[in-house]
N, C-alpha and C positions, 0 to 999 in steps of 0.2 A: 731663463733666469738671469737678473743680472743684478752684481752686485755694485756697492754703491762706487768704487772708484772706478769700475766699465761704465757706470748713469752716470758719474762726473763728466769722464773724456768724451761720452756721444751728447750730452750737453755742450760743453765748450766747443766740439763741433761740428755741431749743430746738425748732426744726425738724429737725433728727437730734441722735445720741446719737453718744458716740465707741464706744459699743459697736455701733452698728447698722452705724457706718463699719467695724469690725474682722470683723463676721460677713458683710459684702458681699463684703470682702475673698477672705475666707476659702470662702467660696462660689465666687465668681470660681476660686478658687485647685484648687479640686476638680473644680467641673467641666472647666475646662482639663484637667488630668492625664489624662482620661478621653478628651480630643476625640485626632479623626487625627493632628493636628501639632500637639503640645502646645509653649504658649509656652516654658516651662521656665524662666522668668525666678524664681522662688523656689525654691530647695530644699528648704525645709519652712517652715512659721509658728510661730510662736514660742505654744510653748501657754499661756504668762499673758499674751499678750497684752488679753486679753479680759478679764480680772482685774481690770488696771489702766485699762480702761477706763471698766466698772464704776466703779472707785475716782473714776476723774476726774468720771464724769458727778452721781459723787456731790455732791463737790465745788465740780459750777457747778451742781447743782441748789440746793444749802446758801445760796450765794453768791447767786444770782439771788431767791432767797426773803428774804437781808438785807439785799437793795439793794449788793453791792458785788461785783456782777459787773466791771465795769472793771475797780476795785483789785486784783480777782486775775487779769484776765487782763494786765495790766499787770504783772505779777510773773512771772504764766507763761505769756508770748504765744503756747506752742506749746499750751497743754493741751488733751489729748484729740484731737491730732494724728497719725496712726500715721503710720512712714516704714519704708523698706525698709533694710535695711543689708546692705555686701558682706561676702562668706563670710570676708574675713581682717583683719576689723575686731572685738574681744572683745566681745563680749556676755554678761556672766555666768552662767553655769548652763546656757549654749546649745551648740548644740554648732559647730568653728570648724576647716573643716576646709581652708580655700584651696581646693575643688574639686579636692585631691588624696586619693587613697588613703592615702598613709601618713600623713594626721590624721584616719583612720575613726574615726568613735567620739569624735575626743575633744572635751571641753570647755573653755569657756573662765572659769577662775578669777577673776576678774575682771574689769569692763568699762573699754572704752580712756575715756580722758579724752573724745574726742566724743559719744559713748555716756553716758557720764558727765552730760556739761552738757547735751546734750537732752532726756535725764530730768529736771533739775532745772527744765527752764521746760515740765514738763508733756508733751512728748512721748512717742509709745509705741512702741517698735521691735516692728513686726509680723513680721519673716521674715527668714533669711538668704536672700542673693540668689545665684544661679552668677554662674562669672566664669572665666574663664582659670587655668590652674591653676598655683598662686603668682604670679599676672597676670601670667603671661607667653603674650602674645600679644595680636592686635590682632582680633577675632574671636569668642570665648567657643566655640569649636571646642573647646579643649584641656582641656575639662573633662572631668573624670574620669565625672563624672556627665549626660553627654548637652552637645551643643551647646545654645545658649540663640536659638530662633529671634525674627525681628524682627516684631512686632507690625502695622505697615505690609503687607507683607508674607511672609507664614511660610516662602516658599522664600529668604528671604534673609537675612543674619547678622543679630546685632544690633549688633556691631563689639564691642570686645575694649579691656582686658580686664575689662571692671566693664560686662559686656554684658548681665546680668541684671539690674540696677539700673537701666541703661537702659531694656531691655525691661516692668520694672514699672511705670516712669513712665510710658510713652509707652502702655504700654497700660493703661492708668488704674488699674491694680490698688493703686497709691502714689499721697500726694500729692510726695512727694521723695524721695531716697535719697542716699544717703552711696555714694561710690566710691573708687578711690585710681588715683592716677596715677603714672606713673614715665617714662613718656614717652609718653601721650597719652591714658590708658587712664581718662579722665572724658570727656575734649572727642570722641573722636573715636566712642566708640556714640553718644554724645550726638547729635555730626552722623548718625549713619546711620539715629539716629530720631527723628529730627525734634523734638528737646527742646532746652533749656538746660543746659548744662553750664558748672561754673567750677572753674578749678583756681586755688587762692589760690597769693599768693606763698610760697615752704619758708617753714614755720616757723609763720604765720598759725594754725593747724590741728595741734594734738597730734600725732604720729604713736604716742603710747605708747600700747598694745595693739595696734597694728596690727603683723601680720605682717610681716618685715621681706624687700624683693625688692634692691633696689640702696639703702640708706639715704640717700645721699648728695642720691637726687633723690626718694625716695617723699614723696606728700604727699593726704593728703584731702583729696576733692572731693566736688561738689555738684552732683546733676543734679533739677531741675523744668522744670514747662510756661511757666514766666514768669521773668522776671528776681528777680521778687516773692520765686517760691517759692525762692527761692537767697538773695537778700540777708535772710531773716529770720533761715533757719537758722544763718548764717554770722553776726549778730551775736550770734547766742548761743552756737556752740562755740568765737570765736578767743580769741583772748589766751596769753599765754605759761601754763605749765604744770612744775609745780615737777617732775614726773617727765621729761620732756624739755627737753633742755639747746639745742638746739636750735630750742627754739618762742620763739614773738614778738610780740608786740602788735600791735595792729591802729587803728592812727590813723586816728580817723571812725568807727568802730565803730556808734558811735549811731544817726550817719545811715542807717544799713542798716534800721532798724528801719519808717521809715516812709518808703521809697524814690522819689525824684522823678526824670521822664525830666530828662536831660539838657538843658539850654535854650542852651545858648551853643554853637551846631555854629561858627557863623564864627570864634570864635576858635581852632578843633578843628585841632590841625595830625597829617596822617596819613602814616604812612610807609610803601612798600610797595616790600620788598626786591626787587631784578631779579631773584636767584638764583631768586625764586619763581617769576617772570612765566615764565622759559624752561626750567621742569622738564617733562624726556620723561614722559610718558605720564600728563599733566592731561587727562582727561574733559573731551568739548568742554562738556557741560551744565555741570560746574565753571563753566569757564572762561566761560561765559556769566552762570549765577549773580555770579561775580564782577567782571565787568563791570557788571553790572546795582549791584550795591552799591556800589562805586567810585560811579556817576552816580549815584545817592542822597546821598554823602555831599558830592558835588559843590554838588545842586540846593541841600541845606543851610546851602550857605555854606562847607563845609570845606575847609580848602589839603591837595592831597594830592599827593605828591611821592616819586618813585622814587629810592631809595638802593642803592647800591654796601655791600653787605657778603660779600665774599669768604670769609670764615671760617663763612658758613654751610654752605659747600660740605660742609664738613666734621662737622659736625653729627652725622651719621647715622653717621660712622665712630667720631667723639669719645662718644658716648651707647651703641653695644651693648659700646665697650671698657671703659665704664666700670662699666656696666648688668651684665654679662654676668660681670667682677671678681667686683665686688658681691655679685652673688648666689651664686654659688659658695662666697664665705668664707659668707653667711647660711646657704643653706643644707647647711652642713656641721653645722649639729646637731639634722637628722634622723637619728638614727643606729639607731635603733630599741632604743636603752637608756635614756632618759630617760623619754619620752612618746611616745604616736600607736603606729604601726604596729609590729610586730616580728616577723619572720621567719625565726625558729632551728631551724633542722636539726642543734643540738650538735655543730655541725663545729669550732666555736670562736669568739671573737670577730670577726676577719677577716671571715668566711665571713656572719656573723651581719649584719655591717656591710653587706655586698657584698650578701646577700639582698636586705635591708629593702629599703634604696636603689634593688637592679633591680626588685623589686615594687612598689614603694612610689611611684616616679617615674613618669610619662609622657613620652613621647618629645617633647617640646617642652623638658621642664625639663631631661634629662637631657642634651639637643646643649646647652644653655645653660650647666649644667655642668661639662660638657668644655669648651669656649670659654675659657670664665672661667676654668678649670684650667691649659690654656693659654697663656691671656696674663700669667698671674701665677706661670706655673712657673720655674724656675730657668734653664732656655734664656735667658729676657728677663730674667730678672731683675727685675722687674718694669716696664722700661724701658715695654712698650708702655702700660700703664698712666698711668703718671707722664705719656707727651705724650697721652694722652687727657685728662688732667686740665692739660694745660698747653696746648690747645686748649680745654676748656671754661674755664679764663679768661681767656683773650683774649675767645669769646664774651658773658661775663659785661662783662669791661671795653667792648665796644665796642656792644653793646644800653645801656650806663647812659651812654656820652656821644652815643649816637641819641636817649635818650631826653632829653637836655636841649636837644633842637631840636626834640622831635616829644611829641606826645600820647600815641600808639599806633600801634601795627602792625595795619595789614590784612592778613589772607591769609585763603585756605579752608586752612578744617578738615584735608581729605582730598584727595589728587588725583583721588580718586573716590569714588563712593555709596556704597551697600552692593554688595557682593558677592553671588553666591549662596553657596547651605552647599555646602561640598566643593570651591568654585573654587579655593582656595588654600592648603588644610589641608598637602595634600601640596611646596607652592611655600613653602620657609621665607624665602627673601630677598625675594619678592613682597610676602611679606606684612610683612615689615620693612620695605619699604618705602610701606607705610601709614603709617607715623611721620613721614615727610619734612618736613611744614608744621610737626608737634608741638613735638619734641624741644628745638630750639631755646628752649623757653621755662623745659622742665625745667631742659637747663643753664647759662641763664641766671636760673633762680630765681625768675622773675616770674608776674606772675596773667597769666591770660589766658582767655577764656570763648566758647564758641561759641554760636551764636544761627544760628536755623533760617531758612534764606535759599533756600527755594522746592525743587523738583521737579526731578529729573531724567527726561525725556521716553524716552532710551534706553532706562532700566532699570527698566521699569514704575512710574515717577514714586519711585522712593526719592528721603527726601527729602536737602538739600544743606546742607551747612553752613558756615559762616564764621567767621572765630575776631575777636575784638579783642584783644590783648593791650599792655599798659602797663609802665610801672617797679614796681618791687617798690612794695609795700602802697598798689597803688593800686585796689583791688578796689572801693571806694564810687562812682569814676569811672566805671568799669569796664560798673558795674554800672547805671549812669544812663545811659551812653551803648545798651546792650542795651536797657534800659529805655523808651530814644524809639525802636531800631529796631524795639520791638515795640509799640509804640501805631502805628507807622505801618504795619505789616505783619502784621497780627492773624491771617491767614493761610495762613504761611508755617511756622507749628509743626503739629504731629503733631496730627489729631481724627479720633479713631475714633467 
């Protein structure tokens, strides 16, 4: 395994090529599809990948020969870096289908803004990745195109829904990959495979070309083996972006670039919600794992102090009303008259509509559908809606005046590891509530990143995860405090 500032230096010199890293890949990637229990963590590779990596090795060969290798990689700290990206992020010329049927075939016209700015400092998008299809779920089950098994493990998920992106990292076929979250769906394959995952705060992170699930909470993420491999990529895709109106700046941005552990744990004040301590059916290993972390950030000097937040109870009911709206109005322009799928029996348009959609859907997007149809139908009037979103700001308001007494929030990831494949596909509430520790941060807007915090002994040691999360754009923090738990826990992450 290596990470990306080790593929920097044996780049620059010139101990591999970024082509040798693209046909390793790529190899990896074949014979997998051929093994018993294939990972399935990519859908296809991207056939110029190889092209432009050619071009780059060109590039630092040029550079290296005029003496001003720094100067250009200092301009484009990722070059010659391949990353994996999720099936519903655009990739120009690629094909971009959310792991649904009815985007068979199609492509994507232009690349999102992250996609965008990763190319400009020299990275190479190698593959789309499977995922949950229109990331809905917590799993990578609901893929139209096979479940995405966990690389740890191969009878067990890789957790949902940017479960492919996970399963690349963790099983070293990536040095990083882009995911997207909506309420959990970076942090929580993250935790089931033993990686790093960060969800910035909304807005940090373009969302234009990304596929759109609930708008209001979608947001790119970032899953690597290190804190390292997250804090680079992410000073080079934030900042606000003239096509979304919604995106944001990123104070300290810099700092990301050459990322230091955190040094001042004693003055570290940590908060660690009750609603969490006494949720039914937390895995004793969790609950051990977390313990275990608590007395770490104790031994460090950290003040950590349990709070009273009632309104998270709610959480889990305020996020699928709002989640489940959402998507419903997005997608309503599948219709199989514009783009993607189309399924006409010349019965009429009606009929035409009603086809696509029953063929075109899978039975996860299509209960989510209805829900959202549902809550936004004329019955409510929209009411249930409106206290879904008048519960996610009270959330919002009472996480920003926790955070002017506290650092960060501790909790685990997940009330539990992975799962196996099939435990849960048929159990939709079960698996909704895998979300339970997540959500909360979706709809309160904040970053927050999980970090690989040991084995669980039950479940054939999958590995456990822990989340930190802080105040809006505090990802540089974040990202330092990950950063000492994993100098001291070298570990405790995924090595195949």
């Amino acid at each position: 395994m290596y990470t990306i500032k080790e593929t920097v230096e044996a780049l620059k010199s010139g101990k591999t090529t970024s082509a040798e890293l693209i046909k390793k890949s790529i190899e990896t990637f074949e014979a997998d599809k051929k093994s018993d229990k294939p990972l399935n963590a990519f859908l296809e590779m991207y056939e110029d990948a190889l092209l432009k990596a050619e071009a780059a090795d060109k590039e630092i060969a040029e550079a290296r020969a005029n003496g001003n290798l720094d100067s250009l990689f200092e301009e484009k700290p990722l070059l010659g870096v391949p990353f994996a990206n999720k099936d519903n992020i655009s990739c120009k010329g690629h094909k971009l289908t959310c792991g649904s049927k009815i985007l068979e075939g199609y492509k994507a016209p232009y690349n999102a803004t992250v996609i965008d700015r990763l190319e400009k400092v020299g990275a190479i998008p190698l593959g789309r990745c499977n995922q949950d299809e229109f990331a809905m779920g917590s799993s990578t089950e609901y893929s139209s195109y096979g479940a995405t098994r966990n690389p740890i493990n191969r009878e067990y998920v890789s957790g949902g829904s940017s479960g492919g992106s996970a399963a690349a990292v963790s099983g070293n076929q990536a040095l990083f990959a882009l995911g997207t979250e909506t309420g959990g769906s970076v942090r929580l394959p993250a935790s089931y495979c033993g990686i790093y995952g960060l969800k910035p705060t909304y807005g940090v992170l373009s969302r234009w070309g990304v596929v759109a699930y609930g708008s209001s909470l979608d947001q790119v993420g970032i899953m690597g083996h290190t804190p390292d491999d997250i804090a680079l990529p992410l000073s080079c895709m934030a900042g606000s972006d003239f096509y979304d109106d919604t995106s944001a700046d990123l104070p300290n941005a810099g700092e990301l670039r050459a990322l230091k552990p955190y040094d001042d744990m004693k003055s570290l004040k940590i908060a660690i919600p009750k609603q969490f301590l006494e949720t039914k059916g937390l895995d004793a290993d969790v609950k051990a794992a977390f313990d275990e972390t608590r007395e770490w950030f104790k031994a460090q000097g950290a003040t950590i102090e349990e709070v009273d937040l009632p309104v998270l109870d709610a959480s889990i009911a305020s996020y699928y009303v709002i989640a489940l709206s959402e998507a419903a109005s997005n997608l309503s322009r599948f219709d199989g008259i514009r783009y993607g799928r189309r399924v006409d029996n010349e019965k009429g348009y009606d009929e035409l509509y009603v086809d696509t959609r029953s063929e075109g859907f899978g039975p996860e997007v299509k209960r989510r559908i209805v829900i959202g149809n549902y809550v936004l139908s004329e019955q409510f009037s929209g009411d249930t809606y409106k206290k879904g979103m008048t519960v996610r700001a009270r959330i919002q308001r009472e996480m920003a005046k926790l955070f002017e007494s506290y650092d960060i929030v501790l909790c685990p990831t997940c009330p539990t590891p992975a799962f196996k494949l099939g435990q849960k596909v048929d159990d939709p509430l079960e698996m909704y509530l895998s979300d339970m520790y997540t959500v909360f941060v979706n709809l309160a807007r904040i970053p927050s990143v999980n970090v690989p915090a040991g084995f669980a002994k039950g479940t054939d040691n999958m590995p456990i995860g822990m989340q930190f999360a802080g105040p809006m754009f505090s990802e540089v923090k974040l990202l330092q405090i990950a950063s000492a738990w994993e100098k001291a826990h070298p570990a405790c992450g995924c090595v195949l």
